[in-house]
N, C-alpha and C positions, 0 to 999 in steps of 0.2 A: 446254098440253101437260102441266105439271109437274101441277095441279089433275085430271087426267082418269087420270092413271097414279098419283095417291098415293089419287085414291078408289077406279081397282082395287085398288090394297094395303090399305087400309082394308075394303073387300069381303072381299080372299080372305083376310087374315088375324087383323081385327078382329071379324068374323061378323056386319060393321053392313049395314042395306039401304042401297042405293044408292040409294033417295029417299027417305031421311031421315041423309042427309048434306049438315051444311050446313057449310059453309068457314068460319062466324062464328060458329059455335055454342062453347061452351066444352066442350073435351073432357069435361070430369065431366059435361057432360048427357049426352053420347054412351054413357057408361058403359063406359068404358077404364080400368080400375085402373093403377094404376102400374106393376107388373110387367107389366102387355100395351103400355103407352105405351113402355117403354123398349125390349120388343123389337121394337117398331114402329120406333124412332128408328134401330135398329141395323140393320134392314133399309133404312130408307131411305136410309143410310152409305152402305149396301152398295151398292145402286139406282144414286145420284147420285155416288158418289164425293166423298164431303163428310163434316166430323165437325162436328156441334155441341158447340160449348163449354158448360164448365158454367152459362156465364152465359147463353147462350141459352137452355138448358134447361129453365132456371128461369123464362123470360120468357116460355116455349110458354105458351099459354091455348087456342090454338083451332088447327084445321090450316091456316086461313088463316096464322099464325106461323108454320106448319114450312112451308108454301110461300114466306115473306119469308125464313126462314134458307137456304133450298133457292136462291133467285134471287140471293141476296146474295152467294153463295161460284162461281155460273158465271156 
C-alpha cells in the first residue's frame, strides 16, 4: 500500500512516469534535485504522519528507503 500511494505522489508531484519508477533505482537517476526531494519528503510527513531525521535523510538513496523509514515509524 505504502509503495502504490508514494509512486502516486511521485506521479503527481515529481512529473516522473509511472513505468519508469523503480523502488531500487537511486534517486539522482530519477532526476529529482534536491529542492524537489525535500519538498517530496515534506509532503510525505504530511501523507504519513512521520518526520524523518536528519540521519535518515542522509541515508535516502532510493524510495525503496523512504518506504523502510515510512514502515519503520507505523
Amino acid at each position: 500500500m505504502i509503495r502504490e500511494r508514494l509512486k502516486e505522489l511521485a506521479v503527481e508531484n515529481l512529473d516522473l512516469d509511472p513505468n519508469e519508477i523503480d523502488f531500487d533505482s537511486k534517486i539522482s537517476d530519477l532526476d529529482i534535485d534536491s529542492i524537489d526531494l525535500v519538498d517530496f519528503i515534506m509532503l510525505i510527513e504530511d501523507e504519513y504522519s512521520v518526520e524523518f531525521s536528519d540521519e535518515e535523510l542522509d541515508e535516502i538513496e532510493t524510495l525503496a528507503d523512504i518506504v523502510s523509514v515510512i514502515e519503520s515509524k507505523n
